[in-house]
PDB file of N, H, CA, C and O in Angstrom:
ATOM      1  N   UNK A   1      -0.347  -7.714   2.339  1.00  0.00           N
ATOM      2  CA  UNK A   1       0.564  -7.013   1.468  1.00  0.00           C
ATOM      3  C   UNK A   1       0.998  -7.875   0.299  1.00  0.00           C
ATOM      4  O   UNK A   1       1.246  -7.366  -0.794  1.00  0.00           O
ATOM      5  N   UNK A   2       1.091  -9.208   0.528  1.00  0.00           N
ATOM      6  H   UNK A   2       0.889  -9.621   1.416  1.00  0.00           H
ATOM      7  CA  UNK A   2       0.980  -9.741  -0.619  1.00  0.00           C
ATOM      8  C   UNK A   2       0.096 -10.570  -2.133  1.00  0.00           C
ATOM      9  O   UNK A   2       0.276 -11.325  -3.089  1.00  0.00           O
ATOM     10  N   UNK A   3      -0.811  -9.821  -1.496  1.00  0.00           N
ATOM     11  H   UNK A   3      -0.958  -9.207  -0.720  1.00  0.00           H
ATOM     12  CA  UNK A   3      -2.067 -10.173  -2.733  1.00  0.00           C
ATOM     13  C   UNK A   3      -1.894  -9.040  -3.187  1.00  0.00           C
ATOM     14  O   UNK A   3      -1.708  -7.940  -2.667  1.00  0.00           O
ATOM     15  N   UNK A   4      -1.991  -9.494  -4.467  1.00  0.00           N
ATOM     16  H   UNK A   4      -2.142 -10.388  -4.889  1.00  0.00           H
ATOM     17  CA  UNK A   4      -2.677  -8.197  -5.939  1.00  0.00           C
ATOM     18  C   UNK A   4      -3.424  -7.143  -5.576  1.00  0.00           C
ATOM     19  O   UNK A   4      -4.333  -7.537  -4.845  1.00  0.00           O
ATOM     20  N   UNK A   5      -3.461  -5.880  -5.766  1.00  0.00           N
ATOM     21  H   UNK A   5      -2.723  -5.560  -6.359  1.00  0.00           H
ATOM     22  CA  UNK A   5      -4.344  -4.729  -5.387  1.00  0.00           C
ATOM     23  C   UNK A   5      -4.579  -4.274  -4.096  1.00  0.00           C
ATOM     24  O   UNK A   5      -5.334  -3.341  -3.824  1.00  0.00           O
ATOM     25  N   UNK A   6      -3.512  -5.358  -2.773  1.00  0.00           N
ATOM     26  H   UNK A   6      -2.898  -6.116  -2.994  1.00  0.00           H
ATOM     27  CA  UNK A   6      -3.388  -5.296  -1.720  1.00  0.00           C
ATOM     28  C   UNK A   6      -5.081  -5.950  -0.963  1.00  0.00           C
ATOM     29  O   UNK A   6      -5.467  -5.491   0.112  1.00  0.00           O
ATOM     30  N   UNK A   7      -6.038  -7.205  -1.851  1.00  0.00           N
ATOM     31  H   UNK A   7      -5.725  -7.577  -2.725  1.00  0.00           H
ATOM     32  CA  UNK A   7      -7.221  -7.577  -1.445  1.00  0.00           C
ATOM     33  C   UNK A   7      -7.793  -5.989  -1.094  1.00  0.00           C
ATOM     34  O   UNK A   7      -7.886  -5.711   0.102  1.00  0.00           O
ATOM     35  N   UNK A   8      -8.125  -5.085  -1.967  1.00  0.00           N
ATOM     36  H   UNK A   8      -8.049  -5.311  -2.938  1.00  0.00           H
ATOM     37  CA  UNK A   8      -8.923  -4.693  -1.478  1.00  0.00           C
ATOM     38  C   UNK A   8     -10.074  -4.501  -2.805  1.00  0.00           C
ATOM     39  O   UNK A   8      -9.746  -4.949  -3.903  1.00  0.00           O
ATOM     40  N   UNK A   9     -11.253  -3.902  -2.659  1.00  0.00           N
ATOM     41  H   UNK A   9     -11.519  -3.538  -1.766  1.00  0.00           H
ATOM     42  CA  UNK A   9     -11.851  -3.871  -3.957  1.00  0.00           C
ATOM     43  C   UNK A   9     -12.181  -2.826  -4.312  1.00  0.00           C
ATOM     44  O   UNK A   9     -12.073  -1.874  -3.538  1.00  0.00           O
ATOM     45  N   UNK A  10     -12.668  -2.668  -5.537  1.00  0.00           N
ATOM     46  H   UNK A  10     -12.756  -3.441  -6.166  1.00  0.00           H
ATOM     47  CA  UNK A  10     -13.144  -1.422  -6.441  1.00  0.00           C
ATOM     48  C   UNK A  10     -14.034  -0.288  -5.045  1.00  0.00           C
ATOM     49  O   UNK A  10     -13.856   0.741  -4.393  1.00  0.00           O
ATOM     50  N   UNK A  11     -14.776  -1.126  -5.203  1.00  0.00           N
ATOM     51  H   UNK A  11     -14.921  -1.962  -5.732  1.00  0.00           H
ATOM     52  CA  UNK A  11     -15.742  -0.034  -3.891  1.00  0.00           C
ATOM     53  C   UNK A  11     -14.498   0.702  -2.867  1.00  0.00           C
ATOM     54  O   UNK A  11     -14.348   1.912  -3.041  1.00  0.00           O
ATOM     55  N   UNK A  12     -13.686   0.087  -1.908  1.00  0.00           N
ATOM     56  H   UNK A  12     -13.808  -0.895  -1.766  1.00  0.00           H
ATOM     57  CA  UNK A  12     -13.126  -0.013  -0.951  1.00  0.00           C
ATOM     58  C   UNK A  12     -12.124   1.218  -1.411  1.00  0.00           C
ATOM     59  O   UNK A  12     -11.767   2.284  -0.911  1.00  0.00           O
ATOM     60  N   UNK A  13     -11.907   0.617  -2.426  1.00  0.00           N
ATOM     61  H   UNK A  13     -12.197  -0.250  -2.832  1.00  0.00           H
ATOM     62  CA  UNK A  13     -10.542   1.905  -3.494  1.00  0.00           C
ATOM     63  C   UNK A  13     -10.789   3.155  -3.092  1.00  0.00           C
ATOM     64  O   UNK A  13     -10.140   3.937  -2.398  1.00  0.00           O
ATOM     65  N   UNK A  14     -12.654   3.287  -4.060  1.00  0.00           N
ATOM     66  H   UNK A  14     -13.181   2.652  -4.624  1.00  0.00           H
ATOM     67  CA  UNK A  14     -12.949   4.338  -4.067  1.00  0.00           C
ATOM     68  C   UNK A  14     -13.513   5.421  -2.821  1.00  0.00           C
ATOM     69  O   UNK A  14     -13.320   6.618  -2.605  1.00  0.00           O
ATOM     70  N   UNK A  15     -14.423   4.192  -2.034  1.00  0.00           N
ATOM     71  H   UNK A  15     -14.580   3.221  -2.209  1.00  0.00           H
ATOM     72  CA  UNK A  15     -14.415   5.099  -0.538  1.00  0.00           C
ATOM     73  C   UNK A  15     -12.898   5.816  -0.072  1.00  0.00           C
ATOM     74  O   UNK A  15     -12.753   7.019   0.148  1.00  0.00           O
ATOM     75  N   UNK A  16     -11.542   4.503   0.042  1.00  0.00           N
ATOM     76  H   UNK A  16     -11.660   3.527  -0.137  1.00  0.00           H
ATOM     77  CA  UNK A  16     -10.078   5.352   0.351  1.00  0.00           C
ATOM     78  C   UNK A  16     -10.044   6.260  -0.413  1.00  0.00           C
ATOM     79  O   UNK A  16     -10.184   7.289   0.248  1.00  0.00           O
ATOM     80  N   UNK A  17      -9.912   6.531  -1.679  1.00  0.00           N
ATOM     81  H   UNK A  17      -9.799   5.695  -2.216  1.00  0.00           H
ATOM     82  CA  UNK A  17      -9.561   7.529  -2.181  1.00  0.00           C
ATOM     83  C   UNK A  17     -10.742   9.182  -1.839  1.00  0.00           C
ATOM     84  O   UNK A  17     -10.409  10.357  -1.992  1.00  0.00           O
ATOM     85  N   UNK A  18     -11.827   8.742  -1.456  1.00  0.00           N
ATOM     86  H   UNK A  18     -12.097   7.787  -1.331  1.00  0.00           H
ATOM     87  CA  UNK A  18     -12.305   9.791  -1.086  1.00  0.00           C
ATOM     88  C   UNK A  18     -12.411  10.370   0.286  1.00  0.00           C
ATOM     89  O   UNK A  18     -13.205  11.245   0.632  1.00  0.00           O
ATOM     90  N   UNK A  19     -11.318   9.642   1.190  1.00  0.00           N
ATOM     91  H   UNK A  19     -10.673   8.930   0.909  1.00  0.00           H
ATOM     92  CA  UNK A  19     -11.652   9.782   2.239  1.00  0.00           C
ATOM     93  C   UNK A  19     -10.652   9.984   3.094  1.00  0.00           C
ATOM     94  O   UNK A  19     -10.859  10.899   3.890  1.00  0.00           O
ATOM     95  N   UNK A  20      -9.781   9.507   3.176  1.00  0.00           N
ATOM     96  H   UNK A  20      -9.613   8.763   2.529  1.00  0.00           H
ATOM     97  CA  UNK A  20      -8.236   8.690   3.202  1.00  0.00           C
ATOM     98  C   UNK A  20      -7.841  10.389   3.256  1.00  0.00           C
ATOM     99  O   UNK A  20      -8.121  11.078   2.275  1.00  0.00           O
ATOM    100  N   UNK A  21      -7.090  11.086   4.617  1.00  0.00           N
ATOM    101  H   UNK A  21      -6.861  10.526   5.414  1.00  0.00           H
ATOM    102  CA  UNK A  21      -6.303  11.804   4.884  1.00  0.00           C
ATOM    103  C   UNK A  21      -4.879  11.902   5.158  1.00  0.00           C
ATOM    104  O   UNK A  21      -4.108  12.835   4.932  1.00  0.00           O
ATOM    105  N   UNK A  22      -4.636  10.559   5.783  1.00  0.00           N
ATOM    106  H   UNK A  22      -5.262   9.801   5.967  1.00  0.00           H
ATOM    107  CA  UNK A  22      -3.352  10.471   6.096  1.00  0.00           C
ATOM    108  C   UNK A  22      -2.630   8.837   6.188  1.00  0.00           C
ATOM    109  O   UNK A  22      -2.871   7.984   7.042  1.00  0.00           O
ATOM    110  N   UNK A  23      -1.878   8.761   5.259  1.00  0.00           N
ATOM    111  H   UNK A  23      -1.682   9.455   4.566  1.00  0.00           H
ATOM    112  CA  UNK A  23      -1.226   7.118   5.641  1.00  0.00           C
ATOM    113  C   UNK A  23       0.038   6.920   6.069  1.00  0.00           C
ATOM    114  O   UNK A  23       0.866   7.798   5.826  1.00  0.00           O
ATOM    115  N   UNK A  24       0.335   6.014   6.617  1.00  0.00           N
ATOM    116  H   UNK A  24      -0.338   5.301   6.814  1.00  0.00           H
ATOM    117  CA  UNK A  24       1.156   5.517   7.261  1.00  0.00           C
ATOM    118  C   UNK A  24       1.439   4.102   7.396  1.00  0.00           C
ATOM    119  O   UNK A  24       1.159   3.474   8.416  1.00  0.00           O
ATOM    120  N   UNK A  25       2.217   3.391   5.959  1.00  0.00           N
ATOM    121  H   UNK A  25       2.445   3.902   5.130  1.00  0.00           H
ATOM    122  CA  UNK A  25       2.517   2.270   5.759  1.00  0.00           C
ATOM    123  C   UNK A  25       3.888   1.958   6.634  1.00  0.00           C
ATOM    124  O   UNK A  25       4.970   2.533   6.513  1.00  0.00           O
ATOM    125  N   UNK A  26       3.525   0.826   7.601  1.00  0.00           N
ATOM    126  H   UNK A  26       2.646   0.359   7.699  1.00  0.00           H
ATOM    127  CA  UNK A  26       4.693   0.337   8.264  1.00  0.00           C
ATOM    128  C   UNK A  26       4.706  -1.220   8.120  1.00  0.00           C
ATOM    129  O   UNK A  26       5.232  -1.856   9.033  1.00  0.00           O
ATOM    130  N   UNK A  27       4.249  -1.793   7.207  1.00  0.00           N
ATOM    131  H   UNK A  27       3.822  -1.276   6.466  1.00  0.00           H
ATOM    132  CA  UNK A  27       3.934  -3.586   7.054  1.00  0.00           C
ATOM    133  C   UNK A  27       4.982  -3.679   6.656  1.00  0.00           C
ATOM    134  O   UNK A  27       5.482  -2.883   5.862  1.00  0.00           O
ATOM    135  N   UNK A  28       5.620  -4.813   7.191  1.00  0.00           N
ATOM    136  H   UNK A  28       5.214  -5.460   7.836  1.00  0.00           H
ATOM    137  CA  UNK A  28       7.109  -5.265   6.525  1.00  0.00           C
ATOM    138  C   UNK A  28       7.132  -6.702   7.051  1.00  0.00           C
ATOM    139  O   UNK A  28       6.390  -7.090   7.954  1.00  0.00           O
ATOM    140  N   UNK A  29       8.210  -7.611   6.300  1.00  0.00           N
ATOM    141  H   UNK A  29       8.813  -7.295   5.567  1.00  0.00           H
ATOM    142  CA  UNK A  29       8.128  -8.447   6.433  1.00  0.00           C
ATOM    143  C   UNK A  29       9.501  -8.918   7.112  1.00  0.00           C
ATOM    144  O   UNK A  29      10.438  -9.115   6.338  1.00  0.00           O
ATOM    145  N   UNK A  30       9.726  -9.128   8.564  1.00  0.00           N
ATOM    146  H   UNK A  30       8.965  -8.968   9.193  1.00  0.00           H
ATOM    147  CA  UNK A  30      11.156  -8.593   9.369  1.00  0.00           C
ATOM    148  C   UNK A  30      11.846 -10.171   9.432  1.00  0.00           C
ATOM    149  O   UNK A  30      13.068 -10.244   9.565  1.00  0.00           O
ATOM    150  N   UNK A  31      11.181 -11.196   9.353  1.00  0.00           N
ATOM    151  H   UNK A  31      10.188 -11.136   9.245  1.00  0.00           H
ATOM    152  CA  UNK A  31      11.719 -12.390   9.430  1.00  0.00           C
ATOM    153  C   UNK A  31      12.694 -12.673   8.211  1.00  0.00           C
ATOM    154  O   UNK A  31      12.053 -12.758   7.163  1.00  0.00           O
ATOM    155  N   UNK A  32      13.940 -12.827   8.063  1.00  0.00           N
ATOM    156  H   UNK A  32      14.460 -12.758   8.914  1.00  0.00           H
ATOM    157  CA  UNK A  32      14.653 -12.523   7.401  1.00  0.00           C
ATOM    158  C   UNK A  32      15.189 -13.554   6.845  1.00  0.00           C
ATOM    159  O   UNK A  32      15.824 -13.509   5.790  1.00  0.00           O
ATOM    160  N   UNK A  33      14.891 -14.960   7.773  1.00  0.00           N
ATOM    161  H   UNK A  33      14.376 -14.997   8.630  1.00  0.00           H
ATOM    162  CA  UNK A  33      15.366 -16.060   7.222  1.00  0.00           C
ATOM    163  C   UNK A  33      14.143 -16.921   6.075  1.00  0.00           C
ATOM    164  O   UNK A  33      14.300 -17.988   5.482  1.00  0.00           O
ATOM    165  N   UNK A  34      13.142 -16.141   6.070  1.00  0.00           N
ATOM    166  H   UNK A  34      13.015 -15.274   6.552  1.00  0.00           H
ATOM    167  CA  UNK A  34      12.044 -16.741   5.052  1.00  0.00           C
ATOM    168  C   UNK A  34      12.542 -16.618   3.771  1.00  0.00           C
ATOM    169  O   UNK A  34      13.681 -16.154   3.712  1.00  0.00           O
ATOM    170  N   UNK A  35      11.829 -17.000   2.382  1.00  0.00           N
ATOM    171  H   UNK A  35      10.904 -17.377   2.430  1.00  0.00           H
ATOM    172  CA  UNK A  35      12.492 -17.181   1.400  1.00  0.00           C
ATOM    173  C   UNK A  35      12.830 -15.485   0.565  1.00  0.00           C
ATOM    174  O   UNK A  35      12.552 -14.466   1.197  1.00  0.00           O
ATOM    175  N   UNK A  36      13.284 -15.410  -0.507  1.00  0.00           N
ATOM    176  H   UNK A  36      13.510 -16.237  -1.021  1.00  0.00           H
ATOM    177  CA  UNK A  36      13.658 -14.425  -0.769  1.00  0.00           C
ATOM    178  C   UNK A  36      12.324 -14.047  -1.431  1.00  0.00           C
ATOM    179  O   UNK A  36      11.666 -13.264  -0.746  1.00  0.00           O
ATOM    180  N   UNK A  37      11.825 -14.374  -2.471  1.00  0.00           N
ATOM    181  H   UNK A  37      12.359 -15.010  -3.027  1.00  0.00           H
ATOM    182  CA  UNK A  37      10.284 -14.313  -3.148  1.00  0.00           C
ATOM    183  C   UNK A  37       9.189 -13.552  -2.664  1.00  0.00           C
ATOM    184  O   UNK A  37       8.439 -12.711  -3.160  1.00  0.00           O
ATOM    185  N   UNK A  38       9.413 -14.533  -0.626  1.00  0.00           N
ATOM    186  H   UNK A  38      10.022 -15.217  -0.223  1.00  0.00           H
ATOM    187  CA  UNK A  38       8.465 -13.434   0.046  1.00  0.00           C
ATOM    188  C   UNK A  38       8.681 -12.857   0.781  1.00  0.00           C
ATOM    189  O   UNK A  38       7.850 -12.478   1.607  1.00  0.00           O
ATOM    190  N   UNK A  39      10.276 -12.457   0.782  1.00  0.00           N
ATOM    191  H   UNK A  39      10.950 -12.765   0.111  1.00  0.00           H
ATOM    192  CA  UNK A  39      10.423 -10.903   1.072  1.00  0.00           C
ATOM    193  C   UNK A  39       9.946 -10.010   0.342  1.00  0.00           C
ATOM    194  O   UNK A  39       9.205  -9.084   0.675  1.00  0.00           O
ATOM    195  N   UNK A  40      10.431 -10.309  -0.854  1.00  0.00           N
ATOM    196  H   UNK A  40      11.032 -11.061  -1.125  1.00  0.00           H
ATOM    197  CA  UNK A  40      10.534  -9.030  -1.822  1.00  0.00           C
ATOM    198  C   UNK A  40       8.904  -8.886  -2.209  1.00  0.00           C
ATOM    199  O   UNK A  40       8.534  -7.789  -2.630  1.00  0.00           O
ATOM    200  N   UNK A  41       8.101  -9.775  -2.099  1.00  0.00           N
ATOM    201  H   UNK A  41       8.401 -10.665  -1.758  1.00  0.00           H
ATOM    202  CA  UNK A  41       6.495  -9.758  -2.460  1.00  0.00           C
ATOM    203  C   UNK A  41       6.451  -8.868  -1.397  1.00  0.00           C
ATOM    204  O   UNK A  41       6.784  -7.757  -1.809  1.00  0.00           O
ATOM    205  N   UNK A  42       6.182  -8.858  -0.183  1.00  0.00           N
ATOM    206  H   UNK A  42       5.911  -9.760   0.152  1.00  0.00           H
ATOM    207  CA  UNK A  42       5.552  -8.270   0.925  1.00  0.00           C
ATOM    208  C   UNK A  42       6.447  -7.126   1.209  1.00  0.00           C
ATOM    209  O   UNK A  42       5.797  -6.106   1.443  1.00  0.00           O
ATOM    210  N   UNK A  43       7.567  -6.987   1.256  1.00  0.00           N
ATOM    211  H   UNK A  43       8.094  -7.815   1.065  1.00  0.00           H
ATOM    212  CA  UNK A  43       8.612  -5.511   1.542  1.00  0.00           C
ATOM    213  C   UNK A  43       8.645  -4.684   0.186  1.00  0.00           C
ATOM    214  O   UNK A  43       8.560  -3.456   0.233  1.00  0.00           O
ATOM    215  N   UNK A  44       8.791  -5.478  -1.243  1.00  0.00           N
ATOM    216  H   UNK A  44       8.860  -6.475  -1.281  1.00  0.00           H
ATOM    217  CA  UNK A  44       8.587  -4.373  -2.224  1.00  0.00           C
ATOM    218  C   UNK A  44       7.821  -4.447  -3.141  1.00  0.00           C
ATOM    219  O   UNK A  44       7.716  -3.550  -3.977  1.00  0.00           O
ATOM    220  N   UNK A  45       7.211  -5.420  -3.156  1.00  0.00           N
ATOM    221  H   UNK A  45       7.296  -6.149  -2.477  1.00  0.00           H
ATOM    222  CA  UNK A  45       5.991  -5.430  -4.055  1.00  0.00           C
ATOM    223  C   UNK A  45       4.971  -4.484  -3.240  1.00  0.00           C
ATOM    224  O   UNK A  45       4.581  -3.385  -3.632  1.00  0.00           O
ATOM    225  N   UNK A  46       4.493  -5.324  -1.632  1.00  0.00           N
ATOM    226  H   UNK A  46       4.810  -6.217  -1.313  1.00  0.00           H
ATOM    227  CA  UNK A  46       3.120  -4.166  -0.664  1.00  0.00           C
ATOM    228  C   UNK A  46       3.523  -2.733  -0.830  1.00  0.00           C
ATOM    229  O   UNK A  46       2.512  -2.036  -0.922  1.00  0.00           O
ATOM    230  N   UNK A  47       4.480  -2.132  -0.893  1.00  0.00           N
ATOM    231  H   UNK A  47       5.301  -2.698  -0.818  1.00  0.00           H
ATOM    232  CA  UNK A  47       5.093  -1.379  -0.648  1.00  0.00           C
ATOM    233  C   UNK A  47       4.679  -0.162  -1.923  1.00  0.00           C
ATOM    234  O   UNK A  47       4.061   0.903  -1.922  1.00  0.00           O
ATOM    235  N   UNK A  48       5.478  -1.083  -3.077  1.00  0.00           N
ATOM    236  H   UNK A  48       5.980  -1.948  -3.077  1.00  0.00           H
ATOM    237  CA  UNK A  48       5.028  -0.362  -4.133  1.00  0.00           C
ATOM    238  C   UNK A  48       3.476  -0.211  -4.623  1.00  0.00           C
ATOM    239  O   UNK A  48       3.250   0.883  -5.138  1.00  0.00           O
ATOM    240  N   UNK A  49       2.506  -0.996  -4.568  1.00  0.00           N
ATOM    241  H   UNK A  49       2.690  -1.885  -4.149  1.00  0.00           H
ATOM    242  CA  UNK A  49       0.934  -1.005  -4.621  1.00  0.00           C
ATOM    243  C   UNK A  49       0.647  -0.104  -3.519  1.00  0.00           C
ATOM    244  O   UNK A  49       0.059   0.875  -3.980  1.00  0.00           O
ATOM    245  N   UNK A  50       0.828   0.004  -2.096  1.00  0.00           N
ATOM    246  H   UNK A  50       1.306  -0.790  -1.722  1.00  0.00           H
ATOM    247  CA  UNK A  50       0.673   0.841  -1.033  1.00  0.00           C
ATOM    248  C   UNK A  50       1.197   2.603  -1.824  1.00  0.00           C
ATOM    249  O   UNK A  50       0.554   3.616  -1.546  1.00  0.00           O
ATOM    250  N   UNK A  51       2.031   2.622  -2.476  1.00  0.00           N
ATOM    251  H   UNK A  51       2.553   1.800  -2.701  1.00  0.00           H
ATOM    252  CA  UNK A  51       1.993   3.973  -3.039  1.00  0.00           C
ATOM    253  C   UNK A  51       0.919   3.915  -4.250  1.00  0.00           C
ATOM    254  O   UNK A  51      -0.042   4.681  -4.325  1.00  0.00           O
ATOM    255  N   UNK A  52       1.156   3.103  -4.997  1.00  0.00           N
ATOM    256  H   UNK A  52       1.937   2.480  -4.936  1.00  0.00           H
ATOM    257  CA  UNK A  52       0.145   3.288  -5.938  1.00  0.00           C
ATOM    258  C   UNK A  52      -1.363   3.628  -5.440  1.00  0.00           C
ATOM    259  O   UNK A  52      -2.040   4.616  -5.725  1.00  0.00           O
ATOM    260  N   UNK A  53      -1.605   2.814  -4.832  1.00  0.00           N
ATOM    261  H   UNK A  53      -1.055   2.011  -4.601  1.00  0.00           H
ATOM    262  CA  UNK A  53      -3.408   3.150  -3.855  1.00  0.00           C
ATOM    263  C   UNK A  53      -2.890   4.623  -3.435  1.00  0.00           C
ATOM    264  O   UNK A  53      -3.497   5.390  -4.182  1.00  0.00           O
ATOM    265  N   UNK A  54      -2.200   5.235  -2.736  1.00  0.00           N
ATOM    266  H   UNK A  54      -1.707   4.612  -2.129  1.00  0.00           H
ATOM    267  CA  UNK A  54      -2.088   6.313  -1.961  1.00  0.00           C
ATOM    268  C   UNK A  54      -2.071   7.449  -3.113  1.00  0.00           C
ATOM    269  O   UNK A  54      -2.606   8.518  -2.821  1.00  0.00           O
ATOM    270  N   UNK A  55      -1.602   7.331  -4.170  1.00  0.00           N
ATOM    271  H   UNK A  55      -1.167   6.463  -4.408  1.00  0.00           H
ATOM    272  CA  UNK A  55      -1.172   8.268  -5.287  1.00  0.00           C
ATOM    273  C   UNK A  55      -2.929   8.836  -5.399  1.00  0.00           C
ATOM    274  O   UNK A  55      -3.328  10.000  -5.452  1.00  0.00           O
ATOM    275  N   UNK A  56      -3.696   7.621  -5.408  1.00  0.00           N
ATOM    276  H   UNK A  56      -3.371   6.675  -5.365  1.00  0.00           H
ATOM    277  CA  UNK A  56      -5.093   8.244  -5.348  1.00  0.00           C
ATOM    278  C   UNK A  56      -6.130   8.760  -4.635  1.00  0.00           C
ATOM    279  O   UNK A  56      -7.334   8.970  -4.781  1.00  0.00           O
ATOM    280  N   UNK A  57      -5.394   8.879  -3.928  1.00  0.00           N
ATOM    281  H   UNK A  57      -4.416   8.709  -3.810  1.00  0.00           H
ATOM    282  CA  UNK A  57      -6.592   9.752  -2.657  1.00  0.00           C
ATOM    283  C   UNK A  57      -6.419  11.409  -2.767  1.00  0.00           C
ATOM    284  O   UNK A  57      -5.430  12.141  -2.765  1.00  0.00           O
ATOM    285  N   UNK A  58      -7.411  11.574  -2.832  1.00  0.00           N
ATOM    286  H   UNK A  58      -8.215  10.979  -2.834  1.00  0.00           H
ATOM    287  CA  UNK A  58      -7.513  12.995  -2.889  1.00  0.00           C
ATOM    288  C   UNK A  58      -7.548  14.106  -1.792  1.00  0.00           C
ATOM    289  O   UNK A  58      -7.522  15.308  -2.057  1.00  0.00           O
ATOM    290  N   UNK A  59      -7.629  13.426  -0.160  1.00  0.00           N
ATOM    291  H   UNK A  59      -7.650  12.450   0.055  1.00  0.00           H
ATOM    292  CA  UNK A  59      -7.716  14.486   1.126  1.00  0.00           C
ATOM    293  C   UNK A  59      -6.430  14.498   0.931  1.00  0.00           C
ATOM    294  O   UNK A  59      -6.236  15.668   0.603  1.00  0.00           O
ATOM    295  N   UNK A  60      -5.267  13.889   0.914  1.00  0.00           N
ATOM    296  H   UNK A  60      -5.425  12.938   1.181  1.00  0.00           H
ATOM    297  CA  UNK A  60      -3.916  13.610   1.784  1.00  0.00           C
ATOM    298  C   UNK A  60      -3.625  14.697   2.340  1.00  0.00           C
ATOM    299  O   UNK A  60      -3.810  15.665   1.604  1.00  0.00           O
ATOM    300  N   UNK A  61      -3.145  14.987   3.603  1.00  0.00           N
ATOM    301  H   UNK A  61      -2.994  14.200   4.201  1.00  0.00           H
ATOM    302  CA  UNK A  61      -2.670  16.454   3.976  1.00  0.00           C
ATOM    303  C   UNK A  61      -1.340  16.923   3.547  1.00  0.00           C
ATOM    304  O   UNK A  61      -1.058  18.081   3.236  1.00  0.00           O
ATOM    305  N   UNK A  62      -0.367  15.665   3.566  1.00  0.00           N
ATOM    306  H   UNK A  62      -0.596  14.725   3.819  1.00  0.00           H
ATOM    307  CA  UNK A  62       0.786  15.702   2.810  1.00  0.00           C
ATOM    308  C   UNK A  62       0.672  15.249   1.946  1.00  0.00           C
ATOM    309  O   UNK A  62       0.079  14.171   1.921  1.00  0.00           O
ATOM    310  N   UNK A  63       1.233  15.891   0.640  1.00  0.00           N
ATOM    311  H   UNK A  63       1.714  16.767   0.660  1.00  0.00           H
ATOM    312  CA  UNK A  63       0.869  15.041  -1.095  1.00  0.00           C
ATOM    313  C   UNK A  63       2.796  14.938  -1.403  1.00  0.00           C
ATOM    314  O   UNK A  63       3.426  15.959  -1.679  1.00  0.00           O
ATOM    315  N   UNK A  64       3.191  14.132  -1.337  1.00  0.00           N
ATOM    316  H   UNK A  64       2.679  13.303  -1.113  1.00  0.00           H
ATOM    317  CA  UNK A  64       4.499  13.981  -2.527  1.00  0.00           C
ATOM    318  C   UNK A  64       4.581  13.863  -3.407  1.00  0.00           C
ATOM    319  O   UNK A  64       5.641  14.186  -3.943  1.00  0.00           O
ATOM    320  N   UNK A  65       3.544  13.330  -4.151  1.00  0.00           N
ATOM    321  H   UNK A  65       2.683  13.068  -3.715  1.00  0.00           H
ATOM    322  CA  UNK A  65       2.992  13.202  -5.528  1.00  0.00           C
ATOM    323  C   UNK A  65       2.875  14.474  -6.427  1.00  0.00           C
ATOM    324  O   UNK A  65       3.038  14.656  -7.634  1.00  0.00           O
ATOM    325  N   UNK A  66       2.570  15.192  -5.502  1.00  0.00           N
ATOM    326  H   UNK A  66       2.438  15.043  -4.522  1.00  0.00           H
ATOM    327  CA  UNK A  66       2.021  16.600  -6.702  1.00  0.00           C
ATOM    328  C   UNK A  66       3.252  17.583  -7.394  1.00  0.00           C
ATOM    329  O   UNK A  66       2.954  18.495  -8.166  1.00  0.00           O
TER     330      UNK A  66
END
């Protein structure tokens, strides 16, 4: 959750987005005494890229987006 684009790649994107029915992001980062930087990288940075990737899939059965 905290690498750029969430490590995944162009190919990988595009198979999820064509394929990808249902998600369910629960990655968090619960250790609370770690620094603040990588909280907020992994709880709201993954978080926010995890919607962004999801905004593009086209099965979703639930869309919030639309």
């Amino acid at each position: 959750m905290s690498i750029i684009g969430l490590g995944i790649s162009d190919t990988h994107r595009q198979l999820l987005a064509e394929t990808v029915q249902i998600v369910f992001h629960a990655a968090a980062e619960v250790r609370f005494n770690d620094s603040l930087h990588k909280l907020v990288t992994i709880n709201l940075r993954g978080t926010r890229q995890m919607l962004q990737l999801a905004e593009s899939f086209k099965k979703l059965q639930v869309n919030q987006f639309a």
